[in-house]
N, CA, C and O atoms as a GROMACS GRO file, in nm:
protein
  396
    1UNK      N    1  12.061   8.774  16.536
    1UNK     CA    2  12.083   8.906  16.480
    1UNK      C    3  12.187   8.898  16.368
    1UNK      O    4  12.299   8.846  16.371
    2UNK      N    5  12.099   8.985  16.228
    2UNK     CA    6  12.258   9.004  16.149
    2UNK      C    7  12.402   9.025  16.142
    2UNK      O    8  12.419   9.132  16.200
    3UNK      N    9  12.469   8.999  16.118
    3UNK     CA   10  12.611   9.033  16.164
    3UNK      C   11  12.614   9.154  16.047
    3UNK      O   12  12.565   9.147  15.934
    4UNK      N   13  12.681   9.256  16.101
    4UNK     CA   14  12.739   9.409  15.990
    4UNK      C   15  12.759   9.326  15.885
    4UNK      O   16  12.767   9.204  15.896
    5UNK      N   17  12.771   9.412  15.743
    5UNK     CA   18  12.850   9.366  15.660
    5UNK      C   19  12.980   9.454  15.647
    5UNK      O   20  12.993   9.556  15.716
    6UNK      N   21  13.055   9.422  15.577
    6UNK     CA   22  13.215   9.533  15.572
    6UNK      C   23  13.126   9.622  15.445
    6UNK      O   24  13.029   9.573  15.388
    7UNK      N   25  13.182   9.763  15.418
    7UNK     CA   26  13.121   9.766  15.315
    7UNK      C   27  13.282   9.882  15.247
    7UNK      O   28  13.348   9.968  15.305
    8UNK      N   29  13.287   9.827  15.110
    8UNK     CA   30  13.398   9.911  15.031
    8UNK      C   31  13.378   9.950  14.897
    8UNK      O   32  13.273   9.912  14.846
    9UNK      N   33  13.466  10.029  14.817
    9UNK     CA   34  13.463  10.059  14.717
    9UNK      C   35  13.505  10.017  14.599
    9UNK      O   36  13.611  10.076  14.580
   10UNK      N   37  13.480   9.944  14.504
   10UNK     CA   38  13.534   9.908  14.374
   10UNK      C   39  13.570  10.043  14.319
   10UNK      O   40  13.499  10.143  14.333
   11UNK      N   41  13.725  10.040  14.234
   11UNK     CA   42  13.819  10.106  14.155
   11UNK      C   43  13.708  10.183  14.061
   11UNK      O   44  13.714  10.298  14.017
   12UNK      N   45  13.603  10.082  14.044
   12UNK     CA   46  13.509  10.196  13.926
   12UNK      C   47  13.434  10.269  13.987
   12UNK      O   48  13.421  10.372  13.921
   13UNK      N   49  13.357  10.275  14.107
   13UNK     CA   50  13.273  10.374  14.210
   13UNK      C   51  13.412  10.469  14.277
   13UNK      O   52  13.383  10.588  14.286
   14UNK      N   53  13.532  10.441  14.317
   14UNK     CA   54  13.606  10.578  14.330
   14UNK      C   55  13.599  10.646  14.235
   14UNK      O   56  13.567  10.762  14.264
   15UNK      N   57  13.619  10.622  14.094
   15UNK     CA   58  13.649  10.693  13.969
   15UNK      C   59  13.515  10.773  13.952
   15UNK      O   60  13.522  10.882  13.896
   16UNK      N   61  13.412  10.734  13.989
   16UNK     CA   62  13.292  10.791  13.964
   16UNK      C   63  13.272  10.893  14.044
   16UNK      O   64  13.192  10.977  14.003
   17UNK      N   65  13.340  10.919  14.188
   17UNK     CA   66  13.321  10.983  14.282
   17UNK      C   67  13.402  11.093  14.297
   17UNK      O   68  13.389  11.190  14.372
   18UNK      N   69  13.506  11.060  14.200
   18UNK     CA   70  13.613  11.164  14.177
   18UNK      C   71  13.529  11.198  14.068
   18UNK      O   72  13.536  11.317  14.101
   19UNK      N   73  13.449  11.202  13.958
   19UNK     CA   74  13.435  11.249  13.844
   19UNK      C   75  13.332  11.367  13.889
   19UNK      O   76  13.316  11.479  13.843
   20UNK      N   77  13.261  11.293  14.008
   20UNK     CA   78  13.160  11.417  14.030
   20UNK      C   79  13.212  11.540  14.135
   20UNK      O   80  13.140  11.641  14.142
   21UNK      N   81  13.312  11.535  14.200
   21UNK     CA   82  13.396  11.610  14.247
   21UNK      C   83  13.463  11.723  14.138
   21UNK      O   84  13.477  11.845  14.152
   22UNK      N   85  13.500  11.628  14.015
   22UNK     CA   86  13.623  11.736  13.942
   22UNK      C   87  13.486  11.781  13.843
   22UNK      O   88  13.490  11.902  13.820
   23UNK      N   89  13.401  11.732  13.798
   23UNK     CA   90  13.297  11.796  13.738
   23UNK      C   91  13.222  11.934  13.852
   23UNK      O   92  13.193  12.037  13.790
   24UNK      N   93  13.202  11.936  13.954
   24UNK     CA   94  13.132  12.026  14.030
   24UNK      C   95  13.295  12.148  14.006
   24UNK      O   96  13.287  12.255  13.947
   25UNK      N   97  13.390  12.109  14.051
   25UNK     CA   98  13.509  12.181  14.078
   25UNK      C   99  13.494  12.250  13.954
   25UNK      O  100  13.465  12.368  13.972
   26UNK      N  101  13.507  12.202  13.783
   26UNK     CA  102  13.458  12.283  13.674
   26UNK      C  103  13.370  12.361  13.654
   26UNK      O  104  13.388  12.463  13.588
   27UNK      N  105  13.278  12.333  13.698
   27UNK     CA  106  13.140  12.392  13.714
   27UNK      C  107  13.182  12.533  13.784
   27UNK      O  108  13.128  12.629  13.729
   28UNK      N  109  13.251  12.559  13.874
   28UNK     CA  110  13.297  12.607  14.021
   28UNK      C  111  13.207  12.621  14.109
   28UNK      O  112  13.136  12.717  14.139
   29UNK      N  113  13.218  12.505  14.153
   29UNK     CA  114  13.104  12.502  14.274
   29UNK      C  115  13.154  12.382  14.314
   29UNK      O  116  13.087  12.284  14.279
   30UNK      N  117  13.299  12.352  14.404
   30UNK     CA  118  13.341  12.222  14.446
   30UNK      C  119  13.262  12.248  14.539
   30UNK      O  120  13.153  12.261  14.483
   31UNK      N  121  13.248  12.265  14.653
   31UNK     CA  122  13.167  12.241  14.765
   31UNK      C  123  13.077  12.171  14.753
   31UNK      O  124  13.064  12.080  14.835
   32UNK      N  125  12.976  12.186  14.642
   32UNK     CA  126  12.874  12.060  14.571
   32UNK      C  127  12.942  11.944  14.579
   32UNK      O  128  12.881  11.866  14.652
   33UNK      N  129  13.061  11.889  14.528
   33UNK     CA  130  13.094  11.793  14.495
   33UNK      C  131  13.152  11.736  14.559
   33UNK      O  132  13.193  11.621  14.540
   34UNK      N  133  13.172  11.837  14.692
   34UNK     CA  134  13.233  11.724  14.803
   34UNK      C  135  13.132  11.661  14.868
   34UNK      O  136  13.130  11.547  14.914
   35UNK      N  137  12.990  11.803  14.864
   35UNK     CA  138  12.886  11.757  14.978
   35UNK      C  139  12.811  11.615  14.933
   35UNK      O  140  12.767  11.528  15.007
   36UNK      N  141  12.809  11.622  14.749
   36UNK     CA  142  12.784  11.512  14.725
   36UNK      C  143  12.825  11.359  14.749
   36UNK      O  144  12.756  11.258  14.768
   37UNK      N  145  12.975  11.380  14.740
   37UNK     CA  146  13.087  11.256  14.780
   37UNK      C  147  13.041  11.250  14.955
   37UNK      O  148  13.053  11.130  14.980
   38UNK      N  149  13.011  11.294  15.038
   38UNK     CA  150  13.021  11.296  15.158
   38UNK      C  151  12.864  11.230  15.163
   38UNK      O  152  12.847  11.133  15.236
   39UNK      N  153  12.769  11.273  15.098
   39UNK     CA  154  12.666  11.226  15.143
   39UNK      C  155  12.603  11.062  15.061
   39UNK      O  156  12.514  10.980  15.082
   40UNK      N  157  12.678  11.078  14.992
   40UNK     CA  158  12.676  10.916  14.872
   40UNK      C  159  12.770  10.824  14.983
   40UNK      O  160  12.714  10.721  15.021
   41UNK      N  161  12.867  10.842  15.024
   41UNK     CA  162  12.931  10.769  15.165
   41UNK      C  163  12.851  10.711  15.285
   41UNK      O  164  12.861  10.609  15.353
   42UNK      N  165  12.779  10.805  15.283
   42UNK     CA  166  12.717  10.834  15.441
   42UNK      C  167  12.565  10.764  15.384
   42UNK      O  168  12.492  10.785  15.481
   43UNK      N  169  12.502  10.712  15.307
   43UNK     CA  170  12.439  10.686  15.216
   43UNK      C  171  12.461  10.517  15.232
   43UNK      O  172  12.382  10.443  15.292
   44UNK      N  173  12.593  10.470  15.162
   44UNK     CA  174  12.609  10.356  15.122
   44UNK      C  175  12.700  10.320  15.253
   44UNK      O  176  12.749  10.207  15.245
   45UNK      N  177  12.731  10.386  15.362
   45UNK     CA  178  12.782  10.292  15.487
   45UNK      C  179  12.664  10.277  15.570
   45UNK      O  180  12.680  10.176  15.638
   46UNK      N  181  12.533  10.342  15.600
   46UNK     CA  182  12.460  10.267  15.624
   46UNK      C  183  12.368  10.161  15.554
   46UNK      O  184  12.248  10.149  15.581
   47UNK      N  185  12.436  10.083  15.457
   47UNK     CA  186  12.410   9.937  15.397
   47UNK      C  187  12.467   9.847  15.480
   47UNK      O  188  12.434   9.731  15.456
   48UNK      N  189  12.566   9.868  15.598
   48UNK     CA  190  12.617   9.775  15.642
   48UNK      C  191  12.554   9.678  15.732
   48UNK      O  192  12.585   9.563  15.762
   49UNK      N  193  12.474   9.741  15.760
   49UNK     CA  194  12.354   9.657  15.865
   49UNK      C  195  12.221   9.631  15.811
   49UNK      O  196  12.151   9.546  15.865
   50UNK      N  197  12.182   9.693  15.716
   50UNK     CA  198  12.045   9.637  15.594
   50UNK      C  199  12.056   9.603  15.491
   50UNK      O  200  11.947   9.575  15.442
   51UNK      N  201  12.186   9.579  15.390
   51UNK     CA  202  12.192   9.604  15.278
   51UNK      C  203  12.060   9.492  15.188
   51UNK      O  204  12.046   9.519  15.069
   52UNK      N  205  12.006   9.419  15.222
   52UNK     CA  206  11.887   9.404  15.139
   52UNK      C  207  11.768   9.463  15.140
   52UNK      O  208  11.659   9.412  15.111
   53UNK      N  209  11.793   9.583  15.180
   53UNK     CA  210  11.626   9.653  15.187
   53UNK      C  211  11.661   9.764  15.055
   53UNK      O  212  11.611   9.876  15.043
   54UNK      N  213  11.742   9.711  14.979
   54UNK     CA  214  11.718   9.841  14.851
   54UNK      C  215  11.683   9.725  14.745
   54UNK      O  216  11.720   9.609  14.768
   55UNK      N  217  11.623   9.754  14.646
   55UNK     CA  218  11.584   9.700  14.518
   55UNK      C  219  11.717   9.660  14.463
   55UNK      O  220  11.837   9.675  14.487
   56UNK      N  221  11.608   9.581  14.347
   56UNK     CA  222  11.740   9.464  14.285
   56UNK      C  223  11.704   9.553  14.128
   56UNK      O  224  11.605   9.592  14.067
   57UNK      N  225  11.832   9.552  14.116
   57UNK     CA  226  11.861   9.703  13.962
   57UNK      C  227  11.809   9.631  13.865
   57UNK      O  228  11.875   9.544  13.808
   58UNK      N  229  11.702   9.655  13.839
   58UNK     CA  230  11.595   9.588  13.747
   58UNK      C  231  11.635   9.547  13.600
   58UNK      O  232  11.588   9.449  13.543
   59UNK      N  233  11.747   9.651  13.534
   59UNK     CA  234  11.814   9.635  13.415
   59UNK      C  235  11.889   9.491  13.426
   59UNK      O  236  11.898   9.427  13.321
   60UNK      N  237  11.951   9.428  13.560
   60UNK     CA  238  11.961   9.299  13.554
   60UNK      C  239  11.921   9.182  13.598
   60UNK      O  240  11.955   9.067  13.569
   61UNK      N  241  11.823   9.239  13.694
   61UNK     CA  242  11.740   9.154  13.765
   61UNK      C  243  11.840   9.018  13.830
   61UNK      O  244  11.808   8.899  13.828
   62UNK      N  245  11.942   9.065  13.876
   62UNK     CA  246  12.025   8.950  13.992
   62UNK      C  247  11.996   9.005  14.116
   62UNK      O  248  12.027   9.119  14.152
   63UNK      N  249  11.935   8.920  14.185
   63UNK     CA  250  11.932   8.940  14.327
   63UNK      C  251  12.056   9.014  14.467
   63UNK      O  252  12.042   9.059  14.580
   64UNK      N  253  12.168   8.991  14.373
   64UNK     CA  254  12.255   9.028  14.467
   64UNK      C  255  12.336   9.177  14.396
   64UNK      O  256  12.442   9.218  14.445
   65UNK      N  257  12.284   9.232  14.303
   65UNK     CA  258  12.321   9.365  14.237
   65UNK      C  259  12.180   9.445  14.277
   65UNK      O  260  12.061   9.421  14.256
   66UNK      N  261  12.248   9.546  14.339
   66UNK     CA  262  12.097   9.608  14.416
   66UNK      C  263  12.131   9.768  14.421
   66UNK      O  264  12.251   9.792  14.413
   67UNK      N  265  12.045   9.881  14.432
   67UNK     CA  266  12.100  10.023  14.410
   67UNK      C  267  12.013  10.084  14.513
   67UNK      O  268  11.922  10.026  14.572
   68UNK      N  269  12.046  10.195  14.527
   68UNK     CA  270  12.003  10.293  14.619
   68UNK      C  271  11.996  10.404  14.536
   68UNK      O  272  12.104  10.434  14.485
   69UNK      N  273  11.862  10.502  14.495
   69UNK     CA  274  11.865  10.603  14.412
   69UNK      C  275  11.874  10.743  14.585
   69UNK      O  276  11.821  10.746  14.696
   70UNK      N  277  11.951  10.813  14.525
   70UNK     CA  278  11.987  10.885  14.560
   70UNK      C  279  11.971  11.034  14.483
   70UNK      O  280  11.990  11.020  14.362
   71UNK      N  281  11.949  11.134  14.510
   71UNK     CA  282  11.922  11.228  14.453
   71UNK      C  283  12.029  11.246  14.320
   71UNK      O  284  12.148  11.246  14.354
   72UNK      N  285  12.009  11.256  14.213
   72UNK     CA  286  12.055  11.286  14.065
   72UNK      C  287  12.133  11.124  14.070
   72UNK      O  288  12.224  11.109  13.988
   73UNK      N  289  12.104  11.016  14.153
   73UNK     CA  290  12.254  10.935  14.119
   73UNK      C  291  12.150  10.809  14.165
   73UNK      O  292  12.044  10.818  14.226
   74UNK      N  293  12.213  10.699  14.117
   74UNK     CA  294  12.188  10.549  14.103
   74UNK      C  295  12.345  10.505  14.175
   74UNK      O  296  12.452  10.516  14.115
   75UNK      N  297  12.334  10.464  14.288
   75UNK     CA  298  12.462  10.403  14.390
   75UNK      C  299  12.455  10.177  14.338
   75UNK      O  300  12.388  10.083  14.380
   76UNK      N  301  12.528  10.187  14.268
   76UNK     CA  302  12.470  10.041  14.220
   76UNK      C  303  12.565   9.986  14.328
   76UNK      O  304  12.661  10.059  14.353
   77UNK      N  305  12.553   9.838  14.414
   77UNK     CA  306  12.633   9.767  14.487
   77UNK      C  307  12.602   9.633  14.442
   77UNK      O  308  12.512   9.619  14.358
   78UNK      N  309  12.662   9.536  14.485
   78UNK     CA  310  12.702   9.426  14.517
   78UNK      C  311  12.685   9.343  14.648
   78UNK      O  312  12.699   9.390  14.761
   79UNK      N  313  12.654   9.218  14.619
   79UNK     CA  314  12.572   9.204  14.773
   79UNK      C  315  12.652   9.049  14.810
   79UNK      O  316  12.651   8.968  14.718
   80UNK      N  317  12.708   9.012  14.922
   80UNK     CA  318  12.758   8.865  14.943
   80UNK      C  319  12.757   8.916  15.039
   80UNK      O  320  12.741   9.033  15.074
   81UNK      N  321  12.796   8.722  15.140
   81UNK     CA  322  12.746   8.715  15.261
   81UNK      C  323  12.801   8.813  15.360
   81UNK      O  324  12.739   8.857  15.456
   82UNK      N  325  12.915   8.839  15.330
   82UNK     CA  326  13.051   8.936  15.394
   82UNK      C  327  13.077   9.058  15.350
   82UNK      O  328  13.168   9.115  15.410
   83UNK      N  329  13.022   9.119  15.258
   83UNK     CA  330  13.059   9.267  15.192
   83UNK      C  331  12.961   9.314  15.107
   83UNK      O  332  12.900   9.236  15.035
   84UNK      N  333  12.927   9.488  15.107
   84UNK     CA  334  12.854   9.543  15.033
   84UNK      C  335  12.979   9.577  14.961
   84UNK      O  336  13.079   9.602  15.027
   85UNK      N  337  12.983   9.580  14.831
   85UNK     CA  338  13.062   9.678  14.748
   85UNK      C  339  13.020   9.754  14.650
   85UNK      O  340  12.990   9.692  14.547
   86UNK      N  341  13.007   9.876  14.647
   86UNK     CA  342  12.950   9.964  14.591
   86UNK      C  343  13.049   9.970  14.421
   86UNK      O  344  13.168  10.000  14.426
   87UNK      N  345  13.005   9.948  14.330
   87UNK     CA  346  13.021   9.917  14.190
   87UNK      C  347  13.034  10.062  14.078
   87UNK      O  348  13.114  10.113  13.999
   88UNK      N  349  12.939  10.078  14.118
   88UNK     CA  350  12.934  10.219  14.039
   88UNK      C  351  12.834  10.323  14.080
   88UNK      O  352  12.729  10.282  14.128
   89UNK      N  353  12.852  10.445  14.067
   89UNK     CA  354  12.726  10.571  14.115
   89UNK      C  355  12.731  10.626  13.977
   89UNK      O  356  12.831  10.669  13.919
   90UNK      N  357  12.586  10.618  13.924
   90UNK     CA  358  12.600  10.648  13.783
   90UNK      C  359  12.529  10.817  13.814
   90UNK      O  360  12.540  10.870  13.924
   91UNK      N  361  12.479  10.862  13.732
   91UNK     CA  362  12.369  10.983  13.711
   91UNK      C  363  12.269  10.913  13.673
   91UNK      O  364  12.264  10.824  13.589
   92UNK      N  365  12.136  10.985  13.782
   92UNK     CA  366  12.010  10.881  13.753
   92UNK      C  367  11.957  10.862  13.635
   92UNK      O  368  11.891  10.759  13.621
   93UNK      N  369  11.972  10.959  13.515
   93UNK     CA  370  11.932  10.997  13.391
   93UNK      C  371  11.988  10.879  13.289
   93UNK      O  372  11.924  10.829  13.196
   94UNK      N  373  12.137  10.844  13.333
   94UNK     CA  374  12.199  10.774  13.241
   94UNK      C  375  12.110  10.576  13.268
   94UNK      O  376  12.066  10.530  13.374
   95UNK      N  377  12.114  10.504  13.125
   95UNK     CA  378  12.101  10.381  13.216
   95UNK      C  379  12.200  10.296  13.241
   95UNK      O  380  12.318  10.312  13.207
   96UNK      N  381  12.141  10.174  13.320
   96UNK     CA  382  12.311  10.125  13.404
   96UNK      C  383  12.314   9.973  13.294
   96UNK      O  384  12.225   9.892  13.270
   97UNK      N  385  12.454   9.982  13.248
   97UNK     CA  386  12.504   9.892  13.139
   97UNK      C  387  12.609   9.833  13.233
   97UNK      O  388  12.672   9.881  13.328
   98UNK      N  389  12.606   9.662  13.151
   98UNK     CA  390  12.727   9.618  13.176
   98UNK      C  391  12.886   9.654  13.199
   98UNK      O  392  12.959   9.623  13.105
   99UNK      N  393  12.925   9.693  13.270
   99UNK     CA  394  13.132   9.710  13.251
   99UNK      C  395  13.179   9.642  13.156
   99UNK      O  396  13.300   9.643  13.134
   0.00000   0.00000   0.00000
């Protein structure tokens, strides 16, 4: 049987998660933007026990950069033997470029 993976956040997927928070909060409609942050979480912690059953983000075609589309959002992660790390949550509209 697989062993879990740990799964955490890179400095650039918090920033993204706060952006869609303080963007809904502008909007005025934070409640959106928490429900969103809450459900993009709840989303990418169950990767910890499958994380290769999502596609490999075709814009780079590496096997171990893989995303989960999620309603309006692209959850991009990172894949090694020991950790999912979630990289960036873009807007599905936008495409996903190098850092």
């Amino acid at each position: 049987m697989a062993t879990k993976r740990r799964v955490s956040f890179a400095p650039s997927a918090v920033t993204n998660l706060k952006q869609i928070r303080s963007l809904n909060a502008d909007r005025q409609v934070p409640e959106v933007g928490e429900r969103l942050m809450r459900e993009i979480v709840d989303v990418v912690l169950g990767l910890a026990d499958i994380p290769e059953s999502r596609r490999v983000v075709p814009e780079f075609g590496l096997v171990q950069l893989r995303e989960i589309s999620h309603p309006q959002f692209r959850i991009v992660y990172r894949l090694d033997a020991e950790r999912v790390r979630v990289v960036r949550t873009w807007r599905s509209e936008r495409p996903v470029t190098r850092p």
